[in-house]
C-alpha positions in Angstrom: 130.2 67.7 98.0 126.7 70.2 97.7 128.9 71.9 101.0 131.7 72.4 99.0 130.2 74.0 95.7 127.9 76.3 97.7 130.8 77.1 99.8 133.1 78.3 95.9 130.2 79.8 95.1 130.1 82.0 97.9 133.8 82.5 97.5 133.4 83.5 93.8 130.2 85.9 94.9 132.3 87.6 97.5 135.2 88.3 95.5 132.4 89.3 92.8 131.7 92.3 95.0 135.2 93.0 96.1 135.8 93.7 92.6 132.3 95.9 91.9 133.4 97.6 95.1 136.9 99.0 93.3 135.9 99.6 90.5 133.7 101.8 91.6 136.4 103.3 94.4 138.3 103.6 91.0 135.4 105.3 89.0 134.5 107.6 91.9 138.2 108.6 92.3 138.7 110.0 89.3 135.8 112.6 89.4 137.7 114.1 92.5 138.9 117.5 92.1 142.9 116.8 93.1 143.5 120.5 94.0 141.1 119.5 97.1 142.3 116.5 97.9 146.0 117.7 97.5 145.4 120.6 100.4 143.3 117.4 102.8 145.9 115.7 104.0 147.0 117.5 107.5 150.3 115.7 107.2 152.1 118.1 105.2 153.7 121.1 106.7 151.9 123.5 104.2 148.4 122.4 105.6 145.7 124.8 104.4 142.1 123.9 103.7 139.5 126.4 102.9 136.4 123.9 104.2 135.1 124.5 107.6 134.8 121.2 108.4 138.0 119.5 106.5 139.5 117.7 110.0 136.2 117.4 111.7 135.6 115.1 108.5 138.7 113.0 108.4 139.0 112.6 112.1 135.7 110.9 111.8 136.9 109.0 108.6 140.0 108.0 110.8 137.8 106.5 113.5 135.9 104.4 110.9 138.6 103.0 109.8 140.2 102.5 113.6 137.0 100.4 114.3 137.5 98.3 110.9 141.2 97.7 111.6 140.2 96.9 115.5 137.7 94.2 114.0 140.6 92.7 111.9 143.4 92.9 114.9 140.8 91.5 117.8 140.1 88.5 115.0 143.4 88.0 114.4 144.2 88.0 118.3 146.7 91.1 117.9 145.4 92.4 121.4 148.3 95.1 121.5 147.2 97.2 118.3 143.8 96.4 119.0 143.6 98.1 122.5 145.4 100.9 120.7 143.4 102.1 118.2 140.7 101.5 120.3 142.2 104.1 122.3 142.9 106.6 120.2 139.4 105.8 118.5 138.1 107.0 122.3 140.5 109.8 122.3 139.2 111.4 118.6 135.5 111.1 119.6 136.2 113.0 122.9 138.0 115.8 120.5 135.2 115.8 118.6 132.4 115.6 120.9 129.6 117.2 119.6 131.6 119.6 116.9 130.0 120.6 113.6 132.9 122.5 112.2 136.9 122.6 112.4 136.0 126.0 114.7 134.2 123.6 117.4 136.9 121.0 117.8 139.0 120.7 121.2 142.2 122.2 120.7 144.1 118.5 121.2 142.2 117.5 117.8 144.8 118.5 115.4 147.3 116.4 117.3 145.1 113.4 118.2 144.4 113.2 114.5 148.1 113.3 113.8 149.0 110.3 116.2 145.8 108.5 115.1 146.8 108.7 111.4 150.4 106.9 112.8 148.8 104.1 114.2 146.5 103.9 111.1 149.6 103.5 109.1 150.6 100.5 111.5 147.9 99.0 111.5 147.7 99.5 107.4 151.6 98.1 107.3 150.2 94.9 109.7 146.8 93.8 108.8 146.0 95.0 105.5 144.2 92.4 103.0 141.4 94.3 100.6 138.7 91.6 100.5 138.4 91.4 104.2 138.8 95.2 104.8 136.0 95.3 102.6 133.7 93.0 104.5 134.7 94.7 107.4 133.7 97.5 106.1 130.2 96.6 104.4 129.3 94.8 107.9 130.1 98.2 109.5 128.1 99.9 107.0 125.1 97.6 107.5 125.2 98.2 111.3 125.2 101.5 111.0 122.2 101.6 108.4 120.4 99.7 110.8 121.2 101.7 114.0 120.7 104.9 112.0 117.3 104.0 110.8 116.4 102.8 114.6 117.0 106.5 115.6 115.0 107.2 112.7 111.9 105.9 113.8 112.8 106.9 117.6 113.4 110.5 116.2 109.4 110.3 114.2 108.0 109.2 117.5 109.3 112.3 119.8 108.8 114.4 116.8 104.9 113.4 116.7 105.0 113.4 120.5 105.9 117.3 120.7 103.9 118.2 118.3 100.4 117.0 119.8 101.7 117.9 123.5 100.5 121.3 124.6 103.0 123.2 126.0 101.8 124.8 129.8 101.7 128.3 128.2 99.0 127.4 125.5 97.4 125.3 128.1 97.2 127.7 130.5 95.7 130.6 128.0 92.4 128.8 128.1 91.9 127.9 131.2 92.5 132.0 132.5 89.8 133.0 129.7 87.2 130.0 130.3 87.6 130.9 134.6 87.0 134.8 133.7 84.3 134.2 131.3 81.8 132.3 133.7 82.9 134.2 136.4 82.5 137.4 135.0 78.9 136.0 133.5 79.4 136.5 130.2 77.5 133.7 128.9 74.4 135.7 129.7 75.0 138.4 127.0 75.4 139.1 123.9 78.2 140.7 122.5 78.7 140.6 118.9 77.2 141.9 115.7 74.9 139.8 113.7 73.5 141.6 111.0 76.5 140.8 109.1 76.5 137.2 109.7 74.5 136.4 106.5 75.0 139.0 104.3 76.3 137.5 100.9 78.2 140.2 99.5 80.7 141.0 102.2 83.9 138.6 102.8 83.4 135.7 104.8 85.6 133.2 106.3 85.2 130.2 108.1 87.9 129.3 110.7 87.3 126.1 112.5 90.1 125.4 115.3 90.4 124.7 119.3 93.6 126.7 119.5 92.9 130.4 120.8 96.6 132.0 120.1 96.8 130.4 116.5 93.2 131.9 115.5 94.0 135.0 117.3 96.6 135.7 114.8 94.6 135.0 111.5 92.1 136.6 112.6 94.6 139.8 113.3 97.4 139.1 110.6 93.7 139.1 108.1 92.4 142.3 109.5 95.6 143.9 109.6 95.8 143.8 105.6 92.2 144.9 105.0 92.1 147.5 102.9 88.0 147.5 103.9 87.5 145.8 107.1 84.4 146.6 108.0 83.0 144.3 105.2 85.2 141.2 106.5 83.1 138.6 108.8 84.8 135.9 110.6 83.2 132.8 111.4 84.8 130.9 114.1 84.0 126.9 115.0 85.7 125.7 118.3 85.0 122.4 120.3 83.0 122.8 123.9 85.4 122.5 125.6 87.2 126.2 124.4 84.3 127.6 123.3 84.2 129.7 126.8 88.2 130.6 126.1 87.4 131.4 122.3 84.3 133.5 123.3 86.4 135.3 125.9 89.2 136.0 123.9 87.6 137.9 121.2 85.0 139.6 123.7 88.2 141.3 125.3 90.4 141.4 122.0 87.5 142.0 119.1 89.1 142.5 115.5 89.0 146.3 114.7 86.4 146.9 112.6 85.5 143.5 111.2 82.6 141.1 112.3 83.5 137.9 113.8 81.0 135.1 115.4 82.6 131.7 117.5 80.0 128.9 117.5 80.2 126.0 119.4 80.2 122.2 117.1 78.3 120.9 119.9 75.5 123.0 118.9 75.2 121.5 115.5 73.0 119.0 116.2 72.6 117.8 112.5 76.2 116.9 112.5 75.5 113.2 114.2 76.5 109.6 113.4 73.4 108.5 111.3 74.6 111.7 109.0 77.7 112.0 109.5 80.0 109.0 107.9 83.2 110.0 110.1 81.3 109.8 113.3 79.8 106.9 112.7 83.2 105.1 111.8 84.7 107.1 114.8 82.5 105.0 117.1 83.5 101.4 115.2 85.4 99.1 117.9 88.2 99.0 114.9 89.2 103.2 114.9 89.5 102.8 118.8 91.8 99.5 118.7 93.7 101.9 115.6 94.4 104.6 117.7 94.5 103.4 121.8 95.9 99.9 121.5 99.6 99.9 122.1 100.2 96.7 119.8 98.6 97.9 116.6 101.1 98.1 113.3 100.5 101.9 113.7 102.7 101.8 116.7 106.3 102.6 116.7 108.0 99.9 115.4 106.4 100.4 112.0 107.4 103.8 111.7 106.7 107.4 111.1 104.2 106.9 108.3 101.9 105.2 110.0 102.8 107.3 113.7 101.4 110.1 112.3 98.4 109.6 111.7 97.8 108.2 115.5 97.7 112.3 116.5 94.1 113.3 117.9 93.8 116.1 115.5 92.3 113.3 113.2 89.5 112.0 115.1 88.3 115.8 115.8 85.6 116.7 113.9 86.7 120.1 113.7 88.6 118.7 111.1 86.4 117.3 109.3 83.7 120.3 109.4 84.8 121.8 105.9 83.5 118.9 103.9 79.8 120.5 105.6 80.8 124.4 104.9 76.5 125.0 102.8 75.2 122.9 106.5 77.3 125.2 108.5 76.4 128.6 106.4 73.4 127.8 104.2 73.0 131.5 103.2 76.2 132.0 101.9 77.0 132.3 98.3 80.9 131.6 99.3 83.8 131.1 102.0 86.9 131.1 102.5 88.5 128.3 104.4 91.6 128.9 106.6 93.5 126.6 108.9 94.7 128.0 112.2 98.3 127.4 111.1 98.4 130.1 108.5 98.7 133.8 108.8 97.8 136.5 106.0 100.1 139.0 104.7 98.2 140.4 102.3 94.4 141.6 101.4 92.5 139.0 100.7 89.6 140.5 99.1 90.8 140.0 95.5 89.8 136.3 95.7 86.2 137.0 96.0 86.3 138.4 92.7 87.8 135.2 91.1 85.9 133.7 88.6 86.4 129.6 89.7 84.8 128.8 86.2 82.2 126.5 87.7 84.6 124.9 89.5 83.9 124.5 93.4 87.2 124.8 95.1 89.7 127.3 94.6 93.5 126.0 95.9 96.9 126.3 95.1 98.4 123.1 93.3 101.2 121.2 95.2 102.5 119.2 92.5 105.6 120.9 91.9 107.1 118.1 93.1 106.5 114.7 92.4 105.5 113.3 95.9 102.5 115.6 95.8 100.6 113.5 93.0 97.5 111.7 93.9 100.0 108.1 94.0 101.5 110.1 96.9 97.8 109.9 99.1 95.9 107.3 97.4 96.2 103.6 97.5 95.8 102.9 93.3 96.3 99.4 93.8 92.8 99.5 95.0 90.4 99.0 91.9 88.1 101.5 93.5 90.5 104.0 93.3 92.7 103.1 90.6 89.4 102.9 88.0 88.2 106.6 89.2 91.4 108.8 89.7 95.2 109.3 87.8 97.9 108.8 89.7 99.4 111.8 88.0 96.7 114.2 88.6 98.1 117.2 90.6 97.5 117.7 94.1 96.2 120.8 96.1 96.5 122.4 99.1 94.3 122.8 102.3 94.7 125.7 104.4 93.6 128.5 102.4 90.4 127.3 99.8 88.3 129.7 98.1 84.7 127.3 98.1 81.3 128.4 96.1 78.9 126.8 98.0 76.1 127.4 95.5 78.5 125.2 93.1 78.9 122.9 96.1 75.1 122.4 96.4 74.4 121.8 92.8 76.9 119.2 92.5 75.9 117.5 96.0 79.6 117.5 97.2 78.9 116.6 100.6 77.6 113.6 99.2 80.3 112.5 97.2 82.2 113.0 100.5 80.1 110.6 102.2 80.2 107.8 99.4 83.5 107.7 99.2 84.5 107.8 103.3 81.6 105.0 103.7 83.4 103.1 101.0 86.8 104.0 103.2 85.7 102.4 106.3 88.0 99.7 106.4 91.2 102.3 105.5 92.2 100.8 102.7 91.3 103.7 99.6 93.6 106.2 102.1 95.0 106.4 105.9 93.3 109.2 107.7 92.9 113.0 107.8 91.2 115.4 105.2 93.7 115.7 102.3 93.0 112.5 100.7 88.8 113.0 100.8 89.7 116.1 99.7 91.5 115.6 96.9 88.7 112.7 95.7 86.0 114.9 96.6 86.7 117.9 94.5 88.3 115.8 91.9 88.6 118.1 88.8 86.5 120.3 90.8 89.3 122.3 91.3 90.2 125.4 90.1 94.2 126.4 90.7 95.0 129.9 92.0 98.1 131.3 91.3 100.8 129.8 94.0 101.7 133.6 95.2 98.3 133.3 97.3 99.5 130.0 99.0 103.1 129.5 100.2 103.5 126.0 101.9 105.7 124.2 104.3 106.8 126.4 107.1 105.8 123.8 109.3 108.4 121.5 108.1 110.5 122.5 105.2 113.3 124.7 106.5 115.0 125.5 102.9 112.0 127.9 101.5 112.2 130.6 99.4 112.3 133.5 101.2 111.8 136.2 98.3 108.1 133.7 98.1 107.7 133.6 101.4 107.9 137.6 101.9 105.8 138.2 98.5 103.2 135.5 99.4 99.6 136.5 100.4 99.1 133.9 103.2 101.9 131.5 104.2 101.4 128.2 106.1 103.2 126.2 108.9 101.5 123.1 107.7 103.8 120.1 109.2 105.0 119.7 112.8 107.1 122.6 113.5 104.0 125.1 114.4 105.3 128.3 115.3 103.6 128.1 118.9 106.1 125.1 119.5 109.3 125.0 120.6 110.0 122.9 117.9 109.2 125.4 114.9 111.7 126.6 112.6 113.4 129.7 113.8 114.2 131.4 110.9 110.4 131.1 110.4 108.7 132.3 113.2 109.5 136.1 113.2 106.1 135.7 110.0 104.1 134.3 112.9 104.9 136.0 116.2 104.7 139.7 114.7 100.9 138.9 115.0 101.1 138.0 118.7 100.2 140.8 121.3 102.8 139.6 123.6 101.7 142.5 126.1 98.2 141.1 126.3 97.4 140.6 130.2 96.5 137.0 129.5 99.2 136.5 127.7 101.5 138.2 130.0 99.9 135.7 133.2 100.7 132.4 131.2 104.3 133.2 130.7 104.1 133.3 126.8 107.2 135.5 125.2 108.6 135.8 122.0 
């Protein structure tokens, strides 16, 4: 008997969502614009549609329904019309092949649509009953939102796999500049101008990357715009095991006019785990399982929001380095911080003169949008979090940061960096990289610059502004499409490469061309 009336129910609930499901057909139906769908149908003699991609659309709408109708025939053992629009399903897909417009289609697509659209209507004539066309159909959709979203996450994991792979090119750049530098015994001398090193007044920046071609071009795209730059001073941080390639690199290429000095982290000997909170969680048995062991959630089964944050870039200090900018440059009065992935279209003297109104860091907001709230980076379910911060307060950029490190020092920012990545340890307050500190650390410590010093998103979003990209003072590939990559956005690149001296011997010797 409890069989029975759970077995009505499930009738009644099913023929429920039959019904929701036409009346919203029904609803949806009459918002279409019937001049359109007067000129789709390829059936009448007087066929003309303006869309690109009008068949290319209903030849695939014609093979859903084929593989809905097959379903229904193979159930209802009607082999013959089965293996037939089986067939012709086949046949559309090879017309199709890998088309994205009506222009792209094998010529036999017009007609295989024609003959599949017959034995649609056949199949219509023989098999059609709404409610189970509409199960077929859900079940279809379901499959499909489950095989789509399995690409999904296969599609995140190449994606974050290119983007920490170094190409041979960039790989062999180094490696030419570390062998000529020891050979040709420049670590023995002394090649660039230090007077300038620690001289307040002039415009200093602070550069902290392992990736010789990416600094190369701020360094030049910066210069370029100078309207002085013999008062610019670059201060480059590299790892040891580029410092050699770095050194070389700018011994052979040195920016006209300007001042630039590449240290070596490995030579800051203050920067250890008993002072530094990162390093010391770096070295916990619970970051190595995070990040080397195959099985951990952060794998690819759990998806791209947690793959991410498995790329190496976040257990280098390097990245890490700008929450120690007074340690690094204690005579400075203030810096600006760039990323490698940036490059500088304008002069950037004017921001020196910016009055940050006691605040310590000046960014460019990112809260245009939404996602780019603290919610977005912060886990506010945590009490730690959710009793210090808003989840509405507006987030900021890193990349291009204007820092007054006599601010910083008077409001001990370095250690409200450490309290809160000790109290971090466990991952729970935020995943990993800089952003999230970042945004705790300088929390209403930030002063906003106007966004026409900071265009975002080259890295990733491919439907920028261009009129802000061309007008912006520094634009950034931040995301995974850099511009070195193979991956990066085309349309975007020409901003990048114009920096590049393609005719450089080294660069000419490790095969790396526009």
């Amino acid at each position: 008997m409890r069989k029975d009336l759970r077995t009505a129910e499930l009738i009644k609930d099913d023929k429920e969502a039959d019904m929701k499901t036409q009346l919203a057909a029904l609803e949806q139906s009459k918002a279409l614009d019937t001049t359109i769908t007067g000129k789709y149908s390829i059936w009448r003699k007087d066929f003309e549609n303006p869309n690109s991609d009008a068949v290319l659309k209903l030849m695939r709408d014609q093979m859903i329904m084929a593989k809905a109708y097959a379903n229904i025939a193979k159930s209802n053992n009607e082999t013959g019309l089965y293996t037939s629009l089986m067939k012709h399903s086949r046949d559309s897909q090879h017309a199709i092949g890998e088309a994205t417009s009506d222009a792209e289609l094998h010529p036999s697509a017009l007609a295989r649509a024609k003959v599949m659209g017959r034995v649609l209507s056949m199949a219509k004539d023989r098999l059609y009953d709404c409610p189970t066309m509409s199960r077929k159909l859900r079940a279809m959709l379901q499959s499909g939102e489950e095989h789509l979203n399995a690409l999904r996450k296969k599609s995140a994991f190449l994606i974050q796999l290119a983007a920490k792979t170094v190409p041979k090119p960039l790989h062999c750049l180094p490696l030419q500049l570390a062998a000529d530098y020891f050979l040709q015994g420049h670590q023995n001398k002394h090649y660039f101008n230090s007077e300038k090193l620690e001289i307040p007044s002039l415009y200093h920046y602070a550069i902290f990357s392992d990736n010789v071609l990416a600094t190369s071009v701020v360094v030049n795209s910066t210069v370029l715009h100078a309207k002085e730059p013999e008062k610019h001073v670059f201060h480059v941080v590299t790892d040891k095991l580029n410092f050699a390639a770095m050194k070389m690199w700018f011994i052979v290429n040195p920016p006209a006019q300007a001042t630039i000095e590449v240290q070596n982290i490995d030579d800051f000997t203050w920067l250890n785990s008993s002072y530094c909170s990162v390093l010391r969680q770096l070295e916990s048995s619970r970051v190595k399982e995070y990040y080397f062991k195959a099985n951990h959630p952060s794998s690819l089964s759990a998806g791209s929001d947690n793959l991410k944050y498995r790329n190496p870039k976040y257990l280098s200090m390097l990245n890490h380095l700008r929450f120690y900018l007074p340690e690094v440059y204690p005579k400075l009065d203030k810096i600006l911080f760039l990323d490698d992935d940036i490059v500088v279209q304008k002069d950037l003297a004017p921001l020196w003169s910016i009055d940050l109104q006691g605040m310590v860091n000046g960014a460019v907001e990112t809260c245009k949008e939404s996602f780019h709230r603290f919610d977005k980076y912060l886990n506010f379910s945590n009490p730690k979090i959710n009793e210090n911060f808003h989840p509405n307060s507006c987030g900021w950029a890193f990349g291009m940061n204007m820092f007054d490190l006599k601010e910083w020092k008077k409001q001990n920012i370095t250690g409200i960096y450490h309290y809160w990545q000790d109290q971090n340890e466990d991952r729970t307050l935020w995943k990993l990289g800089t952003l999230p500190p970042g945004l705790i650390t300088f929390y209403n410590l930030t002063y906003p610059l106007d966004r026409g010093w900071h265009v975002l998103g080259l890295g990733y979003d491919p439907a920028l502004n261009q009129t802000e990209i061309e007008n912006g003072a520094v634009v950034h590939y931040n995301g995974n499409y850099k511009p070195w990559l193979d991956l990066a956005i085309a349309k975007y690149k020409p901003y990048w490469s114009r920096y590049v001296k393609f005719n450089n011997p080294y660069l000419l010797e490790c095969n790396i061309s526009e």
